[in-house]
C-alpha positions as CSV (number, residue, x, y, z in Angstrom):
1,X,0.0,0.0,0.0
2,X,2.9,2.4,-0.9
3,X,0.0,4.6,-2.7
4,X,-0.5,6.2,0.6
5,X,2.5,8.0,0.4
6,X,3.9,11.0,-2.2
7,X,6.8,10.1,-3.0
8,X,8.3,10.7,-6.5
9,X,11.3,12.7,-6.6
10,X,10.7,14.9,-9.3
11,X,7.3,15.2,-9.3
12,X,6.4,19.1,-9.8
13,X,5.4,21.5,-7.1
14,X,1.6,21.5,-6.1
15,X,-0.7,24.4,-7.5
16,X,-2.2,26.4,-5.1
17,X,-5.5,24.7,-3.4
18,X,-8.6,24.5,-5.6
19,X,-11.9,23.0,-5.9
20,X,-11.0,19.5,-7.4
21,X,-13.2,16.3,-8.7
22,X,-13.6,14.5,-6.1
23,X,-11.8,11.4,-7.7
24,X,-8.9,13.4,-8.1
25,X,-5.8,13.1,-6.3
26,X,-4.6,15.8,-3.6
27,X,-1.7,16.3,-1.3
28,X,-1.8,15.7,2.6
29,X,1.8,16.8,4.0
30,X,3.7,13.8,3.2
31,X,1.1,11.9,2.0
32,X,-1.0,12.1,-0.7
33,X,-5.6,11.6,-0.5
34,X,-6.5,9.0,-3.1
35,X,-9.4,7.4,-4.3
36,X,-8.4,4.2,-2.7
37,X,-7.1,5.6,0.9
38,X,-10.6,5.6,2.2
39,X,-10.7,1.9,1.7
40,X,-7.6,1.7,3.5
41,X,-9.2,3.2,6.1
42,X,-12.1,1.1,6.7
43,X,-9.4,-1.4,6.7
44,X,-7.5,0.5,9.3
45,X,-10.8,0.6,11.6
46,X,-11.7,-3.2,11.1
47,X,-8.3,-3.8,12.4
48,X,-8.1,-1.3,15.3
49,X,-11.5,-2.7,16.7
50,X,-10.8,-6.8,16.0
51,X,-6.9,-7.3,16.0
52,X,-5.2,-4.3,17.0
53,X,-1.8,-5.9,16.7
54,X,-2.3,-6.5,13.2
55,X,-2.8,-2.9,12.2
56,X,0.1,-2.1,14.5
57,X,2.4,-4.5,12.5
58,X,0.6,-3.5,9.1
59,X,1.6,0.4,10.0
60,X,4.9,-0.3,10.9
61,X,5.6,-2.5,8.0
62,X,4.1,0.5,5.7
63,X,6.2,3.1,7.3
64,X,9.5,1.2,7.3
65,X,9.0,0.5,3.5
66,X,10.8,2.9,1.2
67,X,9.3,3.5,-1.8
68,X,11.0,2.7,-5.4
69,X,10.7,5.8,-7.4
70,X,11.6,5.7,-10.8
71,X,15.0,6.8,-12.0
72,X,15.0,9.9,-13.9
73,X,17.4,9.6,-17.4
74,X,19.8,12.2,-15.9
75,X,20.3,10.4,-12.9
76,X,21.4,7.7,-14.3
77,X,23.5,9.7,-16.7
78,X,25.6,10.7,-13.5
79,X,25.9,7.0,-12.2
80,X,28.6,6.0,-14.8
81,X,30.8,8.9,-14.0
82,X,31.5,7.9,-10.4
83,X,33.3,5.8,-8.8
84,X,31.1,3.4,-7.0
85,X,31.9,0.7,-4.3
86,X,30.0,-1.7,-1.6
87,X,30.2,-0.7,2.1
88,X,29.4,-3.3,4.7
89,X,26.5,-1.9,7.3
90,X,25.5,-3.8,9.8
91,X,24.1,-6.9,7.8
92,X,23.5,-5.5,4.4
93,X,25.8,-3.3,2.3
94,X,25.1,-0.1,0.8
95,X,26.3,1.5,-3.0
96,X,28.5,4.3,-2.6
97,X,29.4,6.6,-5.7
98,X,32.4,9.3,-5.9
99,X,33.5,11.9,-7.6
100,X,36.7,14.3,-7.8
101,X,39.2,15.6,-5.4
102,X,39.6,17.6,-2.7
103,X,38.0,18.3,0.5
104,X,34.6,15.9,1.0
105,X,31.3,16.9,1.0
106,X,28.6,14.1,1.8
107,X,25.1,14.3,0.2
108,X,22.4,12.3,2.0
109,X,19.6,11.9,0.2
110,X,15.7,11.7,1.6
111,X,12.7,9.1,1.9
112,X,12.3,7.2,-0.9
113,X,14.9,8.6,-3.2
114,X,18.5,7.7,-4.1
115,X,22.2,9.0,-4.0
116,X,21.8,11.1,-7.4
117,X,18.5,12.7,-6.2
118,X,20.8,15.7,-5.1
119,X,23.1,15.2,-8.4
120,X,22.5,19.1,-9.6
121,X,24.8,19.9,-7.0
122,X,27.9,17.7,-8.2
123,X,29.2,19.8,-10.5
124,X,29.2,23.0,-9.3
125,X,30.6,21.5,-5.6
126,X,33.8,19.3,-8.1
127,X,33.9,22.9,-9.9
128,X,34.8,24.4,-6.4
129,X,37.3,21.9,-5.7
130,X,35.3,19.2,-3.1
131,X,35.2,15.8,-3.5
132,X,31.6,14.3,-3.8
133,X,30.2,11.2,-1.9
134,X,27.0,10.2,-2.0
135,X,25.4,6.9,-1.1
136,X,21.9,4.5,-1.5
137,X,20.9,4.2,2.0
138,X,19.4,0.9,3.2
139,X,16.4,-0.1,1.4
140,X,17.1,2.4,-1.2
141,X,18.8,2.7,-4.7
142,X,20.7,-0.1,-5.1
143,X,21.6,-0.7,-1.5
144,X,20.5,-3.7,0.1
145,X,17.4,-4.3,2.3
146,X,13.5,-3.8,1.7
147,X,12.9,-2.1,5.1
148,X,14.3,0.0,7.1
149,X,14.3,3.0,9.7
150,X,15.6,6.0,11.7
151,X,18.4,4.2,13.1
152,X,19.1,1.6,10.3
153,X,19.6,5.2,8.1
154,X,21.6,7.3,10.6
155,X,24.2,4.2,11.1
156,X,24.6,4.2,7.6
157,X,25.3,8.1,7.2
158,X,27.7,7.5,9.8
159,X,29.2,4.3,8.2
160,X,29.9,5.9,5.0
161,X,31.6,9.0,6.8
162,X,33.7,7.0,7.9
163,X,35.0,5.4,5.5
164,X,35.2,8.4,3.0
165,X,36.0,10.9,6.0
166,X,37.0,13.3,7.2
167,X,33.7,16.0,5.9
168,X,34.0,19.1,5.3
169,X,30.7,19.8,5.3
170,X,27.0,17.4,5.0
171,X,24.5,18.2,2.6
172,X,21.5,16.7,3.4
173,X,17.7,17.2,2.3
174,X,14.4,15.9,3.9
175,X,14.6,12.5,6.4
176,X,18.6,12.4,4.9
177,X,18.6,16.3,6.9
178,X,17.6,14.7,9.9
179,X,19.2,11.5,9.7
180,X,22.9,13.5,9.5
181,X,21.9,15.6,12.5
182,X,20.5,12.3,14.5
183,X,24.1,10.6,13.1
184,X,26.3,13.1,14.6
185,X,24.2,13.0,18.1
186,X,24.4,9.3,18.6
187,X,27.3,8.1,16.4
188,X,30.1,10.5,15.9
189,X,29.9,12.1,12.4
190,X,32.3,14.8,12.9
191,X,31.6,17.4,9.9
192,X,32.6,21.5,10.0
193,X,29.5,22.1,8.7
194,X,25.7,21.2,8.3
195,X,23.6,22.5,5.1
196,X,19.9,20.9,6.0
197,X,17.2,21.2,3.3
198,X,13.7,21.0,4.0
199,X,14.1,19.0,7.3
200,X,11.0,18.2,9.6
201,X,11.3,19.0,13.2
202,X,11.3,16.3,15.4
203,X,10.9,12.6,14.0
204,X,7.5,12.2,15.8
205,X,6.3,13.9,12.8
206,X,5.8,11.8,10.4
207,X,4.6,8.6,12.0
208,X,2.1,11.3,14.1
209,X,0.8,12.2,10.3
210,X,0.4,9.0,8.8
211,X,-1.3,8.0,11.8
212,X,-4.3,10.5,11.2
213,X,-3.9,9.8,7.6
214,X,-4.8,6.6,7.8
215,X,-7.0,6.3,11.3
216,X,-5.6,4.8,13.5
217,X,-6.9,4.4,17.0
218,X,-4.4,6.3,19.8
219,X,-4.0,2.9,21.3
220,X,-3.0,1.4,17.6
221,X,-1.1,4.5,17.4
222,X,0.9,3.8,20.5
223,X,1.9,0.5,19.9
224,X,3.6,1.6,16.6
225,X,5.3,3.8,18.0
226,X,6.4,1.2,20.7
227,X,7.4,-1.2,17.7
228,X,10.6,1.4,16.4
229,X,11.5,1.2,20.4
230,X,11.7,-2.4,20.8
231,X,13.6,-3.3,17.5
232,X,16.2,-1.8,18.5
233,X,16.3,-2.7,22.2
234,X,15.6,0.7,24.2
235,X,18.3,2.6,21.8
236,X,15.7,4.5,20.3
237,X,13.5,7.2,22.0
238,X,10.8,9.2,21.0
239,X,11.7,11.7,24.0
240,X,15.1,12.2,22.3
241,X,14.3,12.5,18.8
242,X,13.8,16.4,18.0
243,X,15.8,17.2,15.4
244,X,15.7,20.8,16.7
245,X,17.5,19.7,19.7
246,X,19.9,17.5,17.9
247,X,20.8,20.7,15.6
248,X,21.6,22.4,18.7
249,X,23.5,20.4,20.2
250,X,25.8,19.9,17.1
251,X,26.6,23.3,17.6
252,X,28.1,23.9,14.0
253,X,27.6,26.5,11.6
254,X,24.7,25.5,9.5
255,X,23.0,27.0,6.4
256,X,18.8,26.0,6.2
257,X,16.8,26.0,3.5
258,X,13.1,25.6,3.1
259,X,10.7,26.6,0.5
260,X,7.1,28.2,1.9
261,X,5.3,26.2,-0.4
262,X,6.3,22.8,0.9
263,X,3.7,20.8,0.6
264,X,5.0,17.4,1.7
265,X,6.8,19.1,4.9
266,X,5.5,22.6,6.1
267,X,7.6,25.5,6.3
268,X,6.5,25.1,10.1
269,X,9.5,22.9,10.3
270,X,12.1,25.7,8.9
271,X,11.1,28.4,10.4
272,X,11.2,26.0,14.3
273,X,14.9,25.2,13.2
274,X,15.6,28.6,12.4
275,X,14.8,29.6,15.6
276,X,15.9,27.5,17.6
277,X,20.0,28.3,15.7
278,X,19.9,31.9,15.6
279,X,23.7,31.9,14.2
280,X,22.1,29.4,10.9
281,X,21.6,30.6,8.0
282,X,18.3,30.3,6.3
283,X,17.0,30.8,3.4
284,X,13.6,31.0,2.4
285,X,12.2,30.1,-1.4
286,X,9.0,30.1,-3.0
287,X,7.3,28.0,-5.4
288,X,10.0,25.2,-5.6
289,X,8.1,22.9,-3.2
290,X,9.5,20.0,-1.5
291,X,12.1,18.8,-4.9
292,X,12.4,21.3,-7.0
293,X,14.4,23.5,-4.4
294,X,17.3,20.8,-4.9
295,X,18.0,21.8,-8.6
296,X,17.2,25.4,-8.5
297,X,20.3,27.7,-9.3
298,X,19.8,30.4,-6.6
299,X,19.8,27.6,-4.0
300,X,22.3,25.9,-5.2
301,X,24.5,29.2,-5.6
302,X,23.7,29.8,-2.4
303,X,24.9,25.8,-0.8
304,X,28.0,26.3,-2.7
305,X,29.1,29.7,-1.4
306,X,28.3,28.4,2.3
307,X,30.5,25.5,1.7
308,X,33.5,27.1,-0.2
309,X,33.3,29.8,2.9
């Protein structure tokens, strides 16, 4: 039931909100009102009211289950110019790709996408002298795994710094944003710098959302959330996972981006981690939604100038 969520990388920016059939498709945050979600919700409700751990196991298995978006043709134009090789992580392995010389910049990519889903910004950074790395995180690209989740990712961000270490600086957009910020916190990643596009807030989010998306009952509700706890034996907690906090605590110069017409995470989330670093950076865009922002040449003027600084 991967329909539930909005995921492809380059799909354009949502219009502005107007009457629409009502068999036509809309966005909800992350995740996108469909003609078939309200059967999934009756679903949802059978569940929640006859076998509640069913619909807990069902939600988790949902939310832990990247999508496979479709590769666009300049993507994989940029694969066969790297230099690509297997890192061991935990018990899969994950594809790394390369390029250039110099002083290394990391790209993390978000939800659902893949190493070149931030490839506008290779050129210009090998033009300034860095040295690219990028990577398929687990259950992505053509890493290994089908599912996976906050900590599965964040161990791999931190994996492939170090082995392509030491960072200059991290580039990361959407979940990869947070993940690199949740990486340094509870695993080391030492970078001089953080450039965080279109993050959420606190890792609550998400799973908060597609619980109303979908219906499920508090109790429901609970026990998923309960589920990322006790796969990974009491490592994770919910109390500990604002990203706002873990950008604070990083305590490195950071540049943040977020457009105002994000529709698949508000510019709520921006502005909080704005805030909350009143020596960042930020810049605010308009009209480039949740993608779009990633290949747009007054943002990506703007990364590069942070980084070369």
């Amino acid at each position: 039931m991967r329909y539930l969520f909005s995921t492809h990388p380059d799909s354009p920016a949502p219009a502005p909100a107007v009457a629409r059939p009502a068999a036509a498709p809309t966005r909800v945050g992350r995740f996108a009102e469909t003609p078939a979600v309200p059967a999934v919700r009756r679903i949802y409700r059978v569940l929640c009211q006859l076998a509640p751990a069913a619909a807990a196991h069902l939600a988790y298995r949902q939310l832990a289950t990247p999508p496979r978006a479709a590769m666009g043709r300049w993507h994989a134009a940029l694969r066969p110019k790297t230099r690509t090789r297997r890192v061991s992580c935990g018990a899969g392995e994950l594809e790394v790709y390369e390029w250039g010389q110099g002083p290394t910049v990391l790209l993390v990519h978000g939800w659902g996408s893949n190493a070149t889903h931030m490839g506008r910004m290779v050129q210009p950074l090998l033009l300034a002298g860095f040295r690219v790395v990028a990577f398929d995180a687990p259950a992505h690209g053509r890493s290994s795994g089908r599912t996976t989740d906050m900590v599965e990712f964040a161990s791999a961000v931190a994996t492939v710094a170090r082995q392509v270490g030491p960072l200059h600086a991290v580039i990361g957009h959407s979940f990869g944003a947070a993940m690199a910020l949740f990486a340094a916190r509870d695993w080391g990643l030492d970078t001089t710098r953080f450039v965080l596009i279109s993050s959420f807030s606190h890792c609550s989010w998400f799973v908060d959302l597609f619980a109303r998306h979908v219906g499920l009952t508090p109790a429901v509700h609970e026990r998923v959330r309960d589920m990322f706890v006790l796969r990974h034996g009491g490592r994770f907690d919910w109390s500990r996972m604002s990203v706002v906090e873990m950008a604070r605590q990083a305590r490195l110069p950071s540049l943040l981006v977020h457009d105002e017409t994000d529709a698949e995470i508000p510019f709520e989330h921006g502005l909080a981690l704005a805030a909350a670093l009143p020596g960042a950076q930020f810049k605010a865009t308009r009209g480039l939604g949740h993608h779009r922002v990633l290949r747009n040449t007054e943002v990506i003027r703007r990364v590069m100038t942070f980084v070369s600084n």
